[in-house]
C-alpha positions in Angstrom: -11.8 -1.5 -3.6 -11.3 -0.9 -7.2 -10.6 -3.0 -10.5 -8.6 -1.8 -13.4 -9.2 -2.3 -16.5 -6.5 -1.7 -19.2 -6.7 0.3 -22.3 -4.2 -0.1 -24.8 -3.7 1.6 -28.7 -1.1 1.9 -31.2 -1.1 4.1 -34.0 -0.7 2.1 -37.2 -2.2 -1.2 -36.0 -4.8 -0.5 -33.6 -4.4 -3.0 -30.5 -7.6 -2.6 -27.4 -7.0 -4.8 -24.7 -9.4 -4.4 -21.4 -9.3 -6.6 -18.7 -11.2 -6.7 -15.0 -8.3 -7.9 -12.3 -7.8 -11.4 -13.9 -10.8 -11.4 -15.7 -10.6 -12.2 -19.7 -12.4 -10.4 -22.8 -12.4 -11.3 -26.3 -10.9 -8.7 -28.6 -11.4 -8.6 -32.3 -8.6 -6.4 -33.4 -8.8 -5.5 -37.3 -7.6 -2.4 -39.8 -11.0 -1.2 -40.1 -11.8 -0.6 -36.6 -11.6 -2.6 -33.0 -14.1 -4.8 -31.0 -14.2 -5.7 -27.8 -16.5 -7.8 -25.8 -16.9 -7.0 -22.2 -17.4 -10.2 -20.0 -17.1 -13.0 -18.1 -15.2 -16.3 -19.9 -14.8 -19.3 -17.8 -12.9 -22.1 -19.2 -12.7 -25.7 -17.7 -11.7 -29.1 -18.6 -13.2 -32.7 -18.7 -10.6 -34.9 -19.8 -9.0 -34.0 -23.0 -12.0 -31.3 -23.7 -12.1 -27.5 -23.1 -15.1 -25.7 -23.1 -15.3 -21.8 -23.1 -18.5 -19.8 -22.4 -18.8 -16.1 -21.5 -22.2 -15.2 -19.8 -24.2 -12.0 -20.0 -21.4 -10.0 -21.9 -21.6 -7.1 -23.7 -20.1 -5.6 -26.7 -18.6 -2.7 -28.5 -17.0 -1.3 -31.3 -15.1 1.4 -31.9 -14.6 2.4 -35.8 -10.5 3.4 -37.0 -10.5 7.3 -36.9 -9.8 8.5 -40.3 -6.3 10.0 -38.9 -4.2 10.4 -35.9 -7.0 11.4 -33.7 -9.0 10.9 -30.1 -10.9 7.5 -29.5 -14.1 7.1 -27.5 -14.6 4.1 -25.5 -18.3 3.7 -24.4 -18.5 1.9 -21.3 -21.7 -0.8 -20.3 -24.3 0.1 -18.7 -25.2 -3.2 -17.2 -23.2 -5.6 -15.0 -20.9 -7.3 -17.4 -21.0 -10.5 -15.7 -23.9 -12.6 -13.5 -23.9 -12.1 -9.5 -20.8 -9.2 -10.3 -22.0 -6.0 -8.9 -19.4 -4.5 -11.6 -21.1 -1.6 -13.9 -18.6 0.2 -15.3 -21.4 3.4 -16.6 -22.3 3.2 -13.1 -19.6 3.2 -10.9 -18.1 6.9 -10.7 -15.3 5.5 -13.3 -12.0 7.6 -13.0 -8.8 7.2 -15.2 -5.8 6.4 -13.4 -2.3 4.9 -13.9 -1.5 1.2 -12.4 -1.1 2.7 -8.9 -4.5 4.4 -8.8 -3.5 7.8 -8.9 -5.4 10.2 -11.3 -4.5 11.1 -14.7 -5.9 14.7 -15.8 -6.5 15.0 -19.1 -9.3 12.2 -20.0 -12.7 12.4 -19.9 -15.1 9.1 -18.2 -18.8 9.0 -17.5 -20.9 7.1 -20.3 -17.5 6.4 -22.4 -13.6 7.5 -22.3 -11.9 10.0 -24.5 -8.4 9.3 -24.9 -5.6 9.3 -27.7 -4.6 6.7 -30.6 -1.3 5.3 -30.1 -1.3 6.0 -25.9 -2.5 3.6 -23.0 -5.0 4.1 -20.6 -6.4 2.5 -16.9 -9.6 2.7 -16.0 -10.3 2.1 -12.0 -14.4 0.8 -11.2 -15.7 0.1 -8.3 -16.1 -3.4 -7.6 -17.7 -5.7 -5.0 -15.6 -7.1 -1.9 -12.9 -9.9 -1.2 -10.7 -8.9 -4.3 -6.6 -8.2 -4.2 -4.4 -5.2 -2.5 -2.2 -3.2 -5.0 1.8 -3.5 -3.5 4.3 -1.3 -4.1 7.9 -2.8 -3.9 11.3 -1.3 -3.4 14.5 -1.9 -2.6 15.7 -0.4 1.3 19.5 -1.1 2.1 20.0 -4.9 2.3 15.9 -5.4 2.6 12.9 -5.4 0.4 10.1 -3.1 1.5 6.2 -3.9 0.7 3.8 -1.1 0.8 0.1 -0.8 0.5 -2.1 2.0 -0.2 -5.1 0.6 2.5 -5.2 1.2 6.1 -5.5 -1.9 7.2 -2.9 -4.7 6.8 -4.0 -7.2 4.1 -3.0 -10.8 3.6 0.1 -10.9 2.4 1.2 -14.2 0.6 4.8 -14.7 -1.3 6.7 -16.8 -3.7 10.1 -18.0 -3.2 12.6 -19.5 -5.3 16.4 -20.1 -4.4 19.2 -19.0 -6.6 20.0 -18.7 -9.1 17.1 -17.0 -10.6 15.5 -18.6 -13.6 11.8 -17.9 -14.1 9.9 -19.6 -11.6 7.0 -17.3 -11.5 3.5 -18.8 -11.0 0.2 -17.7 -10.5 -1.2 -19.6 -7.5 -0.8 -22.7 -5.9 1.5 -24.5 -3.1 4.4 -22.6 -3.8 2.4 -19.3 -2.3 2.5 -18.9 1.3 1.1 -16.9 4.3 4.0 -14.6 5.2 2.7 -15.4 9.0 3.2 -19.1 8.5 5.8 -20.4 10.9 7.7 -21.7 8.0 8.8 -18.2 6.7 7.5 -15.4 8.9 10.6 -15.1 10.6 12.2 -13.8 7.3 10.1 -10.8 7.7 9.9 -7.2 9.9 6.5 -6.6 10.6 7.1 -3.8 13.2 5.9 -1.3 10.5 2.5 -2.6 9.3 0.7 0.7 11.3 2.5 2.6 8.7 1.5 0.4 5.7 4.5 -1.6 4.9 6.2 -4.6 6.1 10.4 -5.6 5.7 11.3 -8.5 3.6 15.1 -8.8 5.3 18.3 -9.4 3.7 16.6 -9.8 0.1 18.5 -7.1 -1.5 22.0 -7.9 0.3 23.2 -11.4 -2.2 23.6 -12.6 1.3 23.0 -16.5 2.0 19.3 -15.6 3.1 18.5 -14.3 0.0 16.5 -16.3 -2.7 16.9 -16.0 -6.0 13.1 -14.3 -7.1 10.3 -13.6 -4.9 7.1 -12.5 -5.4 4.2 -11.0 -3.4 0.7 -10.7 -3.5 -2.3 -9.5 -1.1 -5.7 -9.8 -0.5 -8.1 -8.1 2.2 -7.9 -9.1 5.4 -10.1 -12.9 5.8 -10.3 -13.4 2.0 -10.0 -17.1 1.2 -7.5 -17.0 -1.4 -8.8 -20.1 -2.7 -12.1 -19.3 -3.4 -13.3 -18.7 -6.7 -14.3 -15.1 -7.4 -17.6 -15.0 -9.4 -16.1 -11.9 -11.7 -13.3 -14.2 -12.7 -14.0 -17.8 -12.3 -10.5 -18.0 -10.8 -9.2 -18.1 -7.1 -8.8 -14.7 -5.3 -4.9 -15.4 -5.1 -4.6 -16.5 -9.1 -6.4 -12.9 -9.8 -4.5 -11.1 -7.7 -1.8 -8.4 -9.1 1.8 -9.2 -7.8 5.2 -7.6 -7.3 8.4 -9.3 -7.2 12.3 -9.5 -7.1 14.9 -10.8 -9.3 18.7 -11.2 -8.5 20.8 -11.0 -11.4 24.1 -12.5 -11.3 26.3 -10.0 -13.9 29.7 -11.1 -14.8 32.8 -9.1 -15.9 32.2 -8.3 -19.5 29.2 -8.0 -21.1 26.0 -9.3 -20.1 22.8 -9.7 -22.2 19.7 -9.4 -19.4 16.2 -8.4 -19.4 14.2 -7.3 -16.3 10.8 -9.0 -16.3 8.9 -6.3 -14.6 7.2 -3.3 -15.6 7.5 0.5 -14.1 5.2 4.0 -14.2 6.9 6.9 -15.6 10.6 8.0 -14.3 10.0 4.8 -11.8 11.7 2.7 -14.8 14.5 5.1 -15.4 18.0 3.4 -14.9 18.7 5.0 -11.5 15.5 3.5 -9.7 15.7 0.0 -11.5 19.6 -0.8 -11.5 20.7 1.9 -8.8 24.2 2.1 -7.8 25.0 -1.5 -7.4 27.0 -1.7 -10.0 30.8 -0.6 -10.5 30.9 3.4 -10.3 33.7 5.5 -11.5 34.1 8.1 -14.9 32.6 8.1 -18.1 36.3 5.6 -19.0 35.9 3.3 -15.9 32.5 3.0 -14.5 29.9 0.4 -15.8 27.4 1.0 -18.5 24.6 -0.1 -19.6 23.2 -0.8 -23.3 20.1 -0.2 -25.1 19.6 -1.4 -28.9 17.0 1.0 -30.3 18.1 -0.2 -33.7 17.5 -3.4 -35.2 19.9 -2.7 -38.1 22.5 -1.3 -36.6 24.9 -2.6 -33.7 25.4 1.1 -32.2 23.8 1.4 -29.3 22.7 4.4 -27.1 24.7 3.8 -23.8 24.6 5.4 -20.4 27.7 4.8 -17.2 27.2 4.8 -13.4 28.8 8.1 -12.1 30.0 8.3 -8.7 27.2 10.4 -6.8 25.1 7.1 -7.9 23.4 8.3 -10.9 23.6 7.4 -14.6 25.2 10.0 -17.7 24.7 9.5 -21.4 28.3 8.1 -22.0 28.7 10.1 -25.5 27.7 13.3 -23.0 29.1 12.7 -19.6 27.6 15.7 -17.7 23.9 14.9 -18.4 21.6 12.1 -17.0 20.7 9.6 -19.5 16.9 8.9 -19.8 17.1 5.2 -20.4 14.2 3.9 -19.1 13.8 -0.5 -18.3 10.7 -2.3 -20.1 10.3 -5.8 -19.9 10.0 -6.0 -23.7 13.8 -5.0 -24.3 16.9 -7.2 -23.4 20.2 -4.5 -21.8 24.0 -5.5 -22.4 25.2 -4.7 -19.1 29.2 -4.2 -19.5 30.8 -4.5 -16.2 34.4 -3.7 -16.0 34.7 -5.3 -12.1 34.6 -8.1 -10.8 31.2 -10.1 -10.8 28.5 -8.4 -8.8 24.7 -9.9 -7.9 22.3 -6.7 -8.3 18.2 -7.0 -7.3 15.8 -5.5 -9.5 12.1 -5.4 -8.4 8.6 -4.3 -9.8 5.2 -5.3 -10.7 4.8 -8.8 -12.4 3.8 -7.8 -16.2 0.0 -8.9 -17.7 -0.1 -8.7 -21.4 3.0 -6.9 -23.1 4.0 -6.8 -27.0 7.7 -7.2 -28.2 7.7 -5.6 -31.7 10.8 -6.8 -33.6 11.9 -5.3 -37.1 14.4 -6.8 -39.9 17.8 -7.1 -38.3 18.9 -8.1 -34.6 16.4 -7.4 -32.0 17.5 -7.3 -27.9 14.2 -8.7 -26.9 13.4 -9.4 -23.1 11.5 -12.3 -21.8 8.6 -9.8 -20.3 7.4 -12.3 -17.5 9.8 -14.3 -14.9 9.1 -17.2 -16.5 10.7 -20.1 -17.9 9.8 -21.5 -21.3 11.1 -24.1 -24.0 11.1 -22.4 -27.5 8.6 -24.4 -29.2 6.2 -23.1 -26.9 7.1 -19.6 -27.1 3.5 -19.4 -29.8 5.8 -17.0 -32.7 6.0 -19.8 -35.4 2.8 -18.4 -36.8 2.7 -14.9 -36.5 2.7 -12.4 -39.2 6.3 -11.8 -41.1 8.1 -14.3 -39.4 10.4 -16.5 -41.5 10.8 -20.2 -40.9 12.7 -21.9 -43.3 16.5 -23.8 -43.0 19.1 -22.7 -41.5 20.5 -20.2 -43.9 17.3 -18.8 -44.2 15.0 -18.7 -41.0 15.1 -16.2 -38.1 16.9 -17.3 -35.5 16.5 -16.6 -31.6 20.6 -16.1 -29.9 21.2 -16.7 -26.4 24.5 -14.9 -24.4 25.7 -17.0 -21.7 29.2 -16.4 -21.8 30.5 -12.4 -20.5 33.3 -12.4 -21.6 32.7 -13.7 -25.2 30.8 -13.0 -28.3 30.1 -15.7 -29.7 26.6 -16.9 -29.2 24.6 -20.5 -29.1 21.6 -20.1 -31.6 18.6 -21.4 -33.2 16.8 -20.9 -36.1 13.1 -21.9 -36.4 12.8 -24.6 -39.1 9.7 -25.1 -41.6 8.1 -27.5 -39.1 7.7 -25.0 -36.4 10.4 -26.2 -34.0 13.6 -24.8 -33.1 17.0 -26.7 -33.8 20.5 -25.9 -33.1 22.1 -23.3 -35.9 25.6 -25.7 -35.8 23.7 -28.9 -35.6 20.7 -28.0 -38.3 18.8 -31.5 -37.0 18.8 -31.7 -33.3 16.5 -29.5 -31.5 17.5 -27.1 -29.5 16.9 -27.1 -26.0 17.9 -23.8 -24.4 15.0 -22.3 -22.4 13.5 -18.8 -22.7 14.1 -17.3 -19.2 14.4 -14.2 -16.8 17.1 -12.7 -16.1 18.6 -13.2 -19.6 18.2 -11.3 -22.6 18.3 -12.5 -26.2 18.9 -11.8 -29.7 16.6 -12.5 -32.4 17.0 -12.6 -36.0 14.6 -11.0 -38.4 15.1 -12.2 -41.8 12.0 -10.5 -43.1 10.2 -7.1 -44.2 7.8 -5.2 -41.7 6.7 -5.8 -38.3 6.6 -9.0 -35.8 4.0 -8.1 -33.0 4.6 -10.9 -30.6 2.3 -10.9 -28.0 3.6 -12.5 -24.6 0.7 -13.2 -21.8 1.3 -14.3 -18.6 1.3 -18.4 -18.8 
């Protein structure tokens, strides 16, 4: 089995973020350089009280590069956390994207050699009982499960009836054994000899299928609610998952986001969206949105042809290389009749919407539902609270076939209140599958960083 740990940098503001399946690390992220602390960090609670501790870690810096230029990462030489058989100097380390397969290009051994402003994912070896990798797809009317491993693992799922609004969660009673009786009839299992397994009529909008599901596995006998020593969580809460999302889009023009993340072309618009929209000519088919431009209202723009692949609408006859991140929000104008499309992928970790002065089409990044005061941006760099003639505001689209948009601003005492009614809180959530608008009053960057609740 293998862990991954993720490497991340930007250019102008250096951002290193590493991370052993579920496991946490402190990051100290400054202009003069980055430091990051390898190790084990188990929180509990007594009552009201939270205690953090982070046993036999280790630590490392790497200084800011006096221009664009190649980073080294060492890596430790010791276990990085007690009873883990983890060493990452150790451990024939290899640099690989989130599937596992090689990147060329990199070199590993005592440290990594990589690029400013690019991300990397480093695979170590790791000790048993820890999650399977999936890979999910849409086949016909069903969703297909894949695995990597020769033997089947324990497969556990999520599901949530329509319509979708975020449901997602990490562990708990909502997971189930896909061989429970409750459930395991939903599922083709005549294909596990060849590594995947049929979730039926998920993909179809029929009345069998939910709303979102999600999927995770372990190896075969693992107790998914035991604690794993490397993470101080259950083998289920640190495993990886993949999921679907239906989305129900309307004639006119919808604002959506797609809360998963893709490799390479794997996000481009014909392997996320499909055909399952209205095809036709670059005049009736369609299209499909991208703000790139936060001061600007023109947007790049791509249409569903008719052999099932998408064009650049401004030049018909090539394919458009829009590709989906969970970051964005897409106005999706269809010219039909209402349509319910599935989109699938990998349930994102860590991911950072960066917003500049103007209107922003910002995605919710996990499929998850959360009130706005608890969305953790009130305090971040160049954001502007203020009243409401003066304070960024966050717009939600909920109507097609109009433009005009229910909004917020966020007000000098952190909270978010109604635009038209300047004293009563708001109380629209912030939810996959919808997309929204936000308002940046101010000069410079937002980095909002969204985890995983």
């Amino acid at each position: 089995m293998m862990k991954r740990i993720i490497i991340m940098t930007t250019v102008s503001i250096f951002i290193f973020s590493l991370s052993v399946g579920a496991q946490k690390t402190t990051t100290t992220t400054t202009r003069g350089g980055l430091t990051t602390t390898f190790g084990r960090v188990t929180t509990t609670t007594a009552g009201t009280t939270t205690t953090t501790a982070g046993p036999a870690t280790t630590t490392t810096t790497i200084p800011q590069p006096a221009g664009p230029s190649q980073f080294t990462q060492p890596l430790p030489n010791a276990p990085v956390s007690a009873g883990s058989i983890l060493n990452a100097h150790g451990s024939d380390p290899s640099l690989n994207d989130i599937k596992g397969q090689p990147v060329i290009g990199f070199s590993t051994g005592g440290g990594i050699t990589g690029y400013w402003g690019a991300g990397y994912h480093l695979w170590v070896g790791v000790g048993p009982g820890d999650y399977v990798p999936l890979t999910i797809e849409r086949q016909g009317d069903d969703i297909k499960i894949s695995w990597s491993t020769g033997t089947q693992p324990d497969i556990y799922c999520a599901v949530y009836t329509a319509p979708a609004t975020g449901q997602y969660v990490n562990e708990g009673t909502d997971w189930t054994d896909i061989t429970d009786g409750s459930i395991s009839d939903q599922f083709d299992l005549f294909n596990v000899s060849s590594g995947y397994i049929l979730h039926n009529d998920q993909a179809s909008g029929s009345s069998a299928s939910y709303g979102e599901v999600y999927y995770k596995a372990l190896k075969p006998g693992t107790d998914p609610t035991a604690v794993n020593p490397d993470t101080n969580q259950t083998y289920l809460f640190s495993a990886e998952a993949v999921g679907k999302i239906d989305i129900s889009v309307d004639p006119g023009y919808n604002l959506v986001s797609v809360p998963f993340t893709y490799e390479g072309v794997a996000g481009l618009l014909k392997n996320v969206f499909g055909d399952q929209l209205h095809a036709g000519n670059v005049d009736t088919a369609d299209r499909i949105y991208t703000k790139g431009d936060s001061g600007s209202w023109g947007m790049d723009n791509a249409y569903l042809s008719n052999d099932g692949k998408w064009y650049w609408s401004n030049q018909p006859a090539i394919e458009s290389t829009i590709s989906v991140g969970s970051t964005k929000g897409y106005l999706v104008r269809n010219k039909g009749s209402q349509v319910l499309i599935t989109v699938v992928g990998d349930v994102s970790g860590p991911q950072t919407i960066d917003m500049t002065q103007g209107f922003n089409a910002v995605g919710t990044v996990h499929p998850v539902n959360i009130a706005l005061n608890s969305l953790g941006i009130s305090g971040l760099a160049n954001v502007t609270a203020g009243d409401v003639a003066t304070a960024d505001r966050l717009y939600i689209k909920e109507d097609a076939g109009s433009w005009g948009m229910s909004n917020a601003y966020l007000a000098s005492d952190g909270n978010w209140y109604w635009s038209n009614q300047p004293s009563v809180l708001a109380d629209f959530t912030f939810h996959a599958p919808l997309g929204y608008y936000y308002r940046m009053r101010g000069l410079g960057n937002i980095l909002w960083l969204r985890e995983l609740p």
